[in-house]
Biopython code that builds the backbone (N, CA, C, O; Angstrom):
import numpy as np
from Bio.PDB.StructureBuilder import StructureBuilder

atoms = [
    (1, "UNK", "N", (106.473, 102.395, 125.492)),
    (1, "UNK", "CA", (105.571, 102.768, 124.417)),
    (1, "UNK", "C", (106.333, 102.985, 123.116)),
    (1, "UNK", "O", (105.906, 102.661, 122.007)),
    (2, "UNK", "N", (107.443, 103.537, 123.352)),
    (2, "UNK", "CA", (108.209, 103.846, 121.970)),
    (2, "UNK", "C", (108.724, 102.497, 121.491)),
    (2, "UNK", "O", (108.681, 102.389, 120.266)),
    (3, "UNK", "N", (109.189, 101.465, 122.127)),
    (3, "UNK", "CA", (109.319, 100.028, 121.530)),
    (3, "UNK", "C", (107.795, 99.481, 120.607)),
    (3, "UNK", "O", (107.856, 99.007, 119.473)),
    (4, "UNK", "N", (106.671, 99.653, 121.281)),
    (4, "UNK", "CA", (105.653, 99.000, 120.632)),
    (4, "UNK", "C", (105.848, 100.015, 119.587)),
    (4, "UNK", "O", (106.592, 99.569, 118.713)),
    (5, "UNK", "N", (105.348, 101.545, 119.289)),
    (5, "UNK", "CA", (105.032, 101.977, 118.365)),
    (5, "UNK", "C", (106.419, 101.206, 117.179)),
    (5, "UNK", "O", (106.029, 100.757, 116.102)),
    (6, "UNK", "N", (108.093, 101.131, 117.560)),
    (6, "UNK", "CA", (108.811, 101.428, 115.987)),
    (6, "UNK", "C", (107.809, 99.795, 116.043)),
    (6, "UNK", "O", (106.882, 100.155, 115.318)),
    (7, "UNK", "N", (107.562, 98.760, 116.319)),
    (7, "UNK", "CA", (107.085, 97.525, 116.113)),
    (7, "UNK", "C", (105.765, 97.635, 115.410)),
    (7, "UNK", "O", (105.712, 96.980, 114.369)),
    (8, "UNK", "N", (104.816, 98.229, 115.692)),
    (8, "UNK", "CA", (104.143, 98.820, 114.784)),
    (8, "UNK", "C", (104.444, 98.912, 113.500)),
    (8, "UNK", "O", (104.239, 98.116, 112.584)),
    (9, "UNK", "N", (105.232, 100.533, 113.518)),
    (9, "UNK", "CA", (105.902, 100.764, 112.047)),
    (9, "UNK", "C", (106.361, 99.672, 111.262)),
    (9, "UNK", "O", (106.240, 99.682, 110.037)),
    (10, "UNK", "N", (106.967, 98.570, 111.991)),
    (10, "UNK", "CA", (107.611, 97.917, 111.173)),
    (10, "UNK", "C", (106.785, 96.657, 110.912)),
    (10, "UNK", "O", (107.039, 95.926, 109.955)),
    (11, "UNK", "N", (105.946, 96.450, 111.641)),
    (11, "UNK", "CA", (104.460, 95.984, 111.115)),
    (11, "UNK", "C", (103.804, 95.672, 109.801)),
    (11, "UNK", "O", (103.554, 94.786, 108.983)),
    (12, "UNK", "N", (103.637, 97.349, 110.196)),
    (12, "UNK", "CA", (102.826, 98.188, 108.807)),
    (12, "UNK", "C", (103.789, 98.004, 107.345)),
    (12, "UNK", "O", (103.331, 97.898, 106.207)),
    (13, "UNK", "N", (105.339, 98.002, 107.766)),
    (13, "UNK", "CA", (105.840, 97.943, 106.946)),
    (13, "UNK", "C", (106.151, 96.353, 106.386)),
    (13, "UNK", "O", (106.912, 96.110, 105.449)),
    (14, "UNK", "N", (105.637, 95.659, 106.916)),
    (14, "UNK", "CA", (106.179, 94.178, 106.523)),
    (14, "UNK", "C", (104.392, 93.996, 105.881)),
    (14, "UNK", "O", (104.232, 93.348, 104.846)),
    (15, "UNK", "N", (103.758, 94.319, 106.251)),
    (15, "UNK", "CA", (102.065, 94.668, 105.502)),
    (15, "UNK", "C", (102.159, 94.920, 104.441)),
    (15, "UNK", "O", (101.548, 94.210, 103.642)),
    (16, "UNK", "N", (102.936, 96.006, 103.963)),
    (16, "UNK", "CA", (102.476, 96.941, 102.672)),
    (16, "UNK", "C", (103.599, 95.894, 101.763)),
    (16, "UNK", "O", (103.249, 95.462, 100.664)),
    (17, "UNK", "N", (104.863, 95.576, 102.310)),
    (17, "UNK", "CA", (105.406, 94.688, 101.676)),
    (17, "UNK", "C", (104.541, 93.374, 100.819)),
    (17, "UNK", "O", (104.382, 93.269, 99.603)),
    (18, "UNK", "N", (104.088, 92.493, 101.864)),
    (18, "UNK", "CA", (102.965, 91.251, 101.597)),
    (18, "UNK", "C", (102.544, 91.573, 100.599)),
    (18, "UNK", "O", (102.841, 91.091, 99.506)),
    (19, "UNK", "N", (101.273, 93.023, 100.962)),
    (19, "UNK", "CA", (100.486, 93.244, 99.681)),
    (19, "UNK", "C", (100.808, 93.802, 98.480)),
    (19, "UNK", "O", (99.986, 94.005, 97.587)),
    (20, "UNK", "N", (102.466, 94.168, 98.397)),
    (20, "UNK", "CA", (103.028, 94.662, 97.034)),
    (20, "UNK", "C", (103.077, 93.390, 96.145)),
    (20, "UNK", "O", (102.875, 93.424, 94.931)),
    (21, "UNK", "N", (103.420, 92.038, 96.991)),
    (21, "UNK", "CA", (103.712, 90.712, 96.558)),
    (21, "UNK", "C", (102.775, 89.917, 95.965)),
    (21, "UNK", "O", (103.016, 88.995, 95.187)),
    (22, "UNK", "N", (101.559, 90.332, 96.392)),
    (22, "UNK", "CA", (100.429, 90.095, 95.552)),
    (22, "UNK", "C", (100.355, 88.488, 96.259)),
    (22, "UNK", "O", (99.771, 87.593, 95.649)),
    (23, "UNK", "N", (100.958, 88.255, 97.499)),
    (23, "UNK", "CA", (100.265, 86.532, 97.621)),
    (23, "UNK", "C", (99.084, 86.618, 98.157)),
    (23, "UNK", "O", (98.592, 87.418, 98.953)),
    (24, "UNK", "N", (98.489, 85.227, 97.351)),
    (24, "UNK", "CA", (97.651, 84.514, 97.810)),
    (24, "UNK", "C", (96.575, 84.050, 99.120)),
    (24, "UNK", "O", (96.129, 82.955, 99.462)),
    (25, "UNK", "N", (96.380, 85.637, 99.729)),
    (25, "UNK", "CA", (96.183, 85.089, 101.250)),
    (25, "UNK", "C", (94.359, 85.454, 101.261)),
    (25, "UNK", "O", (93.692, 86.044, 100.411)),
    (26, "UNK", "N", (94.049, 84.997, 102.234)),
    (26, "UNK", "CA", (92.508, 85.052, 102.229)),
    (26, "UNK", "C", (92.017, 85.968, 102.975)),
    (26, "UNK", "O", (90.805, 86.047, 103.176)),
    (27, "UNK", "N", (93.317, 87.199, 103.748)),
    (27, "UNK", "CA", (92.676, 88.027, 104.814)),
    (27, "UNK", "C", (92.902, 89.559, 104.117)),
    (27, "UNK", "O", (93.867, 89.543, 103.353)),
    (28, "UNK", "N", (92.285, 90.773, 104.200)),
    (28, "UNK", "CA", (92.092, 91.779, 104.024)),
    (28, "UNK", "C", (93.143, 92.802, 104.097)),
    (28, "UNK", "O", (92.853, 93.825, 104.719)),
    (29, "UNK", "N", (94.945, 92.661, 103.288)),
    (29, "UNK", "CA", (95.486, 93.505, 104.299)),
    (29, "UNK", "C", (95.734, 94.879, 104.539)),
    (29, "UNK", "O", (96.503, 95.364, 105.369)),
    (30, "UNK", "N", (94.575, 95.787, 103.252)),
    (30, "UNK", "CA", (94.316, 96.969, 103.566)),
    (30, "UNK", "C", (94.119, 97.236, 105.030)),
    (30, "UNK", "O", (94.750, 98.038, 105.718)),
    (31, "UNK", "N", (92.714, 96.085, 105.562)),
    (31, "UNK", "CA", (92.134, 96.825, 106.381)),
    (31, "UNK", "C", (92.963, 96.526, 107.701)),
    (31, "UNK", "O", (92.622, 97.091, 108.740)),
    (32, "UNK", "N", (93.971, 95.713, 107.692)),
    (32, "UNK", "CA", (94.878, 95.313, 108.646)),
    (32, "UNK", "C", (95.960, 96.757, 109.165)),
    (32, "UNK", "O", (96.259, 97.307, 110.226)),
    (33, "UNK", "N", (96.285, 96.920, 107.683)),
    (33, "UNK", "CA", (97.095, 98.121, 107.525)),
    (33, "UNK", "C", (96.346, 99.105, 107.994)),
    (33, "UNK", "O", (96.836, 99.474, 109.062)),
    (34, "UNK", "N", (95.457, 99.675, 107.740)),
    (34, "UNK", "CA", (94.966, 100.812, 108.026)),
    (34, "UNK", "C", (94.344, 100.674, 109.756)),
    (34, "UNK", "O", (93.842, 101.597, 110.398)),
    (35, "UNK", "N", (94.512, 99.567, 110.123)),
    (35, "UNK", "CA", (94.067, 99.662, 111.708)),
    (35, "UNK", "C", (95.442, 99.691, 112.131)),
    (35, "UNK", "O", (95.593, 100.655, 112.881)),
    (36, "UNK", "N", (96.765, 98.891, 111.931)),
    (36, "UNK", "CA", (98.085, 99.284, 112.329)),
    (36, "UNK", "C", (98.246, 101.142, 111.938)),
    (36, "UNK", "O", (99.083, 101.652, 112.683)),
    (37, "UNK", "N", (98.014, 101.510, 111.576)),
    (37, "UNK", "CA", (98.470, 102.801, 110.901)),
    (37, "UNK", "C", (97.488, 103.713, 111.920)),
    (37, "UNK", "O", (97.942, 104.854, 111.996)),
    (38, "UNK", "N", (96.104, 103.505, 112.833)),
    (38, "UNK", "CA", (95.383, 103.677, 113.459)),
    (38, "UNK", "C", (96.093, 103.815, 114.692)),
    (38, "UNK", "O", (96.221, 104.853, 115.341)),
    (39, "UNK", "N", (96.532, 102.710, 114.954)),
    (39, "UNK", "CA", (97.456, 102.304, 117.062)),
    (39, "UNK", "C", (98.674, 102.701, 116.511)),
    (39, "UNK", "O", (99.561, 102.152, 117.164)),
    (40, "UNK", "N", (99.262, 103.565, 115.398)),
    (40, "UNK", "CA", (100.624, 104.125, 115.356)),
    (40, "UNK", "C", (99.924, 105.687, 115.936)),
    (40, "UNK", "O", (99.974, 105.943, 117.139)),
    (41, "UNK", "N", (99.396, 106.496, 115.117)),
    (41, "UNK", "CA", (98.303, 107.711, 115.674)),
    (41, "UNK", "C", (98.494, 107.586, 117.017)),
    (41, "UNK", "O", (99.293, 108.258, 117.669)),
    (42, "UNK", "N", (97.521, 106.437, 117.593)),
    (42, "UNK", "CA", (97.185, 106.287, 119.097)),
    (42, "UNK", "C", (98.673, 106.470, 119.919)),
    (42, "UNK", "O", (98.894, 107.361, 120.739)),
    (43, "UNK", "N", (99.600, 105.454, 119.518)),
    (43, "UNK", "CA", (100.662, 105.636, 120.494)),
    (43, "UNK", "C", (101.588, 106.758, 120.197)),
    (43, "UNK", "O", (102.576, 106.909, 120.916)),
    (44, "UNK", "N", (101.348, 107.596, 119.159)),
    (44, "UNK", "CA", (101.895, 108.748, 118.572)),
    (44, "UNK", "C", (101.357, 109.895, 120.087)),
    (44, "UNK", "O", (102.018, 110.221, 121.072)),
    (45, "UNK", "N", (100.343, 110.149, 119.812)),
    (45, "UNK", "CA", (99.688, 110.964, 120.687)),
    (45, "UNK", "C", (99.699, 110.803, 122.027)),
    (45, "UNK", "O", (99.656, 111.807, 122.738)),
    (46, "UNK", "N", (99.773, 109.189, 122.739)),
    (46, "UNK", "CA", (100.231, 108.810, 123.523)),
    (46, "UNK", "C", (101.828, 109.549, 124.612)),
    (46, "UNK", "O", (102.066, 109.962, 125.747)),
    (47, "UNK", "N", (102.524, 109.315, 123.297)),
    (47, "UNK", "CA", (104.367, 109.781, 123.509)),
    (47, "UNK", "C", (104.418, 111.062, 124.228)),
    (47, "UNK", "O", (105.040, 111.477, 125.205)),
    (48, "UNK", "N", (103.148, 111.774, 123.031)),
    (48, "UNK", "CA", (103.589, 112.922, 123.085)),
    (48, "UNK", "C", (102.670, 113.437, 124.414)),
    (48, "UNK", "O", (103.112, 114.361, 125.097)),
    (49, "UNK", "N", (101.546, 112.886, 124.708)),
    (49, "UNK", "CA", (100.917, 113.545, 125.781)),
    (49, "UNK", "C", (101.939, 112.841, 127.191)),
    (49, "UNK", "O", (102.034, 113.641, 128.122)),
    (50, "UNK", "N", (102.419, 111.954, 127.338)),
    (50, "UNK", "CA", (103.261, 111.758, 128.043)),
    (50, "UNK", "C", (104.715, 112.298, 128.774)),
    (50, "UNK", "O", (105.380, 112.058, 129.782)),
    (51, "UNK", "N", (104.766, 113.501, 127.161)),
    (51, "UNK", "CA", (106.365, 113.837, 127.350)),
    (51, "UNK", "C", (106.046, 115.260, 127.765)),
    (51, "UNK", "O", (106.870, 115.984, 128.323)),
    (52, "UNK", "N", (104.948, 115.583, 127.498)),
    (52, "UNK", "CA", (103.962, 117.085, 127.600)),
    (52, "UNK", "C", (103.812, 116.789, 129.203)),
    (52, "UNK", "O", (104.326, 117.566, 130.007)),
    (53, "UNK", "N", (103.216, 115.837, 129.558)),
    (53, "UNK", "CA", (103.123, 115.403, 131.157)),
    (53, "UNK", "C", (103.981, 115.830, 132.281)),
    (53, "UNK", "O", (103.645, 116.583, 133.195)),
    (54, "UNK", "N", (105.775, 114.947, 132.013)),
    (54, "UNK", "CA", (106.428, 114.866, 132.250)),
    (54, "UNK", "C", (107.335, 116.389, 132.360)),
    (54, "UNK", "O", (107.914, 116.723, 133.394)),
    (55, "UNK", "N", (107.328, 117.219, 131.089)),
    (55, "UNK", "CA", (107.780, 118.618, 131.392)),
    (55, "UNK", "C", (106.951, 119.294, 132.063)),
    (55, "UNK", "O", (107.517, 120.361, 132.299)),
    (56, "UNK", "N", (105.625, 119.299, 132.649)),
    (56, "UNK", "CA", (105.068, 120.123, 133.066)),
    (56, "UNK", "C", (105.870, 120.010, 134.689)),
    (56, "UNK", "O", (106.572, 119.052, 135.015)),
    (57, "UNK", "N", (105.571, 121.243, 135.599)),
    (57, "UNK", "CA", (106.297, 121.908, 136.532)),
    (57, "UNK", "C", (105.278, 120.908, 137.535)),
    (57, "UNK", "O", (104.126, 120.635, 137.197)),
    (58, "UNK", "N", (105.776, 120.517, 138.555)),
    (58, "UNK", "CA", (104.827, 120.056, 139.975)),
    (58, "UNK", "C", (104.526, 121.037, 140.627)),
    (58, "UNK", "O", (105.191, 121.991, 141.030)),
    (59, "UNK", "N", (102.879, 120.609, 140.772)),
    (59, "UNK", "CA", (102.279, 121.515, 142.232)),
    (59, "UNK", "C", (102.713, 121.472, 143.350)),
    (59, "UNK", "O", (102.777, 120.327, 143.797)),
    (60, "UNK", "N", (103.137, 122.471, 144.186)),
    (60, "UNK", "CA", (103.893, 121.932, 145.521)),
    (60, "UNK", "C", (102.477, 122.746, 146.430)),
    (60, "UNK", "O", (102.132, 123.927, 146.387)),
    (61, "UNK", "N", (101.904, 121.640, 147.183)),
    (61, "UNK", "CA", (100.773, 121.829, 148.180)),
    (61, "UNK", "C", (101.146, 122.077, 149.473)),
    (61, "UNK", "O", (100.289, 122.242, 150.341)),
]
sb = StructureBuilder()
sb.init_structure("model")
sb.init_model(0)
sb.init_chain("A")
sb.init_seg("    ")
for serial, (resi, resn, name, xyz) in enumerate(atoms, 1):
    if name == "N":
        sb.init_residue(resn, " ", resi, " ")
    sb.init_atom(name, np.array(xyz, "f"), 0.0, 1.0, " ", f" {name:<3s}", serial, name[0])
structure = sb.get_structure()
């Protein structure tokens, strides 16, 4: 999960780049960006409910 999210980031960051550049493209890349910036959140919360998981103590039955 932590591989996809920095891929993400660096996503988002090759995004905001494009649209500083002002080319010519025919697709939306606010709204691109702001859904990458969405599944960074998701796998953010992801990590962390995972690592929250992982320290918790086992039930022994």
């Amino acid at each position: 999960m932590k591989i996809a999210l920095k891929e993400l980031r660096e996503t988002r960051n090759c995004l905001a780049i494009i649209e500083k550049l002002n080319w010519d493209i025919s697709i939306n890349l606010s709204e691109i960006r702001k859904e990458c910036t969405e599944l960074i959140y998701i796998f953010l919360k992801s990590i962390d409910t995972a690592r929250k998981n992982n320290n918790r103590p086992s039930s022994s039955n």
